[in-house]
C-alpha atoms as one frame of an Amber mdcrd trajectory, in Angstrom:
protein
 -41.833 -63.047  34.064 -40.977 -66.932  34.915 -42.976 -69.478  35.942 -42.011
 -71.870  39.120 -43.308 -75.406  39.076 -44.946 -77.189  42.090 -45.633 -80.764
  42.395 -47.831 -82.797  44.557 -50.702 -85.070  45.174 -54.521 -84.628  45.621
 -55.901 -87.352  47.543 -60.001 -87.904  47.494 -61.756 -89.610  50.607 -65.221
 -90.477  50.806 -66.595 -88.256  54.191 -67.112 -90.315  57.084 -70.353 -87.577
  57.630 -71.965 -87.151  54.389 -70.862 -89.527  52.480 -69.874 -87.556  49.455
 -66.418 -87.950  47.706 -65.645 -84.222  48.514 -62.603 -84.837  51.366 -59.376
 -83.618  50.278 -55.609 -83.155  51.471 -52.790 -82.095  49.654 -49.305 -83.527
  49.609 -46.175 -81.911  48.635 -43.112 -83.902  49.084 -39.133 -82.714  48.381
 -38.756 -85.533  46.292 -40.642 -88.046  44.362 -42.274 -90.553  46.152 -43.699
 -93.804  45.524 -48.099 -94.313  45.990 -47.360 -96.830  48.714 -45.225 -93.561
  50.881 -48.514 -91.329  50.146 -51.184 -94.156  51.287 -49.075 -94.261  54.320
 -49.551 -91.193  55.896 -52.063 -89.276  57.765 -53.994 -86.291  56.827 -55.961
 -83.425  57.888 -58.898 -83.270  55.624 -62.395 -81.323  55.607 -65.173 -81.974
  53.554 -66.197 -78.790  50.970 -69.845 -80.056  50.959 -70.718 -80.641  54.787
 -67.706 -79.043  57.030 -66.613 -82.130  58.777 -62.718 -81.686  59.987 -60.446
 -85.080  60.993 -58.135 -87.269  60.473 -57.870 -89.535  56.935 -55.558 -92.175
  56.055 -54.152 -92.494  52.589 -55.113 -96.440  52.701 -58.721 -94.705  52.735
 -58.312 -92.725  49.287 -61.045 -93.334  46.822 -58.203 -91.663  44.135 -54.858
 -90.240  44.196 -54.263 -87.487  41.691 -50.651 -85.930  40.567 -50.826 -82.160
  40.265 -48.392 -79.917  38.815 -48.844 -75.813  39.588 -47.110 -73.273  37.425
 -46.808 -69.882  39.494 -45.780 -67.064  37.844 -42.084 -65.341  39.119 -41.589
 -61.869  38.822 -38.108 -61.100  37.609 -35.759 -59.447  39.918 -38.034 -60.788
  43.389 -36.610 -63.539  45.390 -35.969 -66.807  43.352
């Protein structure tokens, strides 16, 4: 078995609703990009403490966190 790597970012918002810092959207680009390309965008985000559902952009982000993912790969199935 093999593990796969995936990269990305975890962006925080503050909910427009409740307040709390529990809004998040994930970003996974091809390539590396630079903070100022992420806190350009626009992304769907709900809140895991209320439910609220819109639109945040990454200008907003209270933090920006890099995440890296190891999946396993089973040998022999796909790449």
């Amino acid at each position: 078995m093999n593990a796969r790597e995936t990269r990305g970012y975890l962006l925080t918002f503050r909910c427009v609703n409740c307040g709390k810092h529990e809004l998040f959207a994930k970003y996974a680009p091809e390539d590396i990009v630079t903070e100022a390309q992420i806190r350009g965008r626009i992304y769907q985000v709900t809140c895991t403490s209320c439910g609220w559902q819109g639109q945040a952009c990454g200008m907003s982000a209270v933090h920006v966190s890099h995440i890296v993912k190891l999946e396993a790969k089973v040998a022999g199935q796909g790449n």
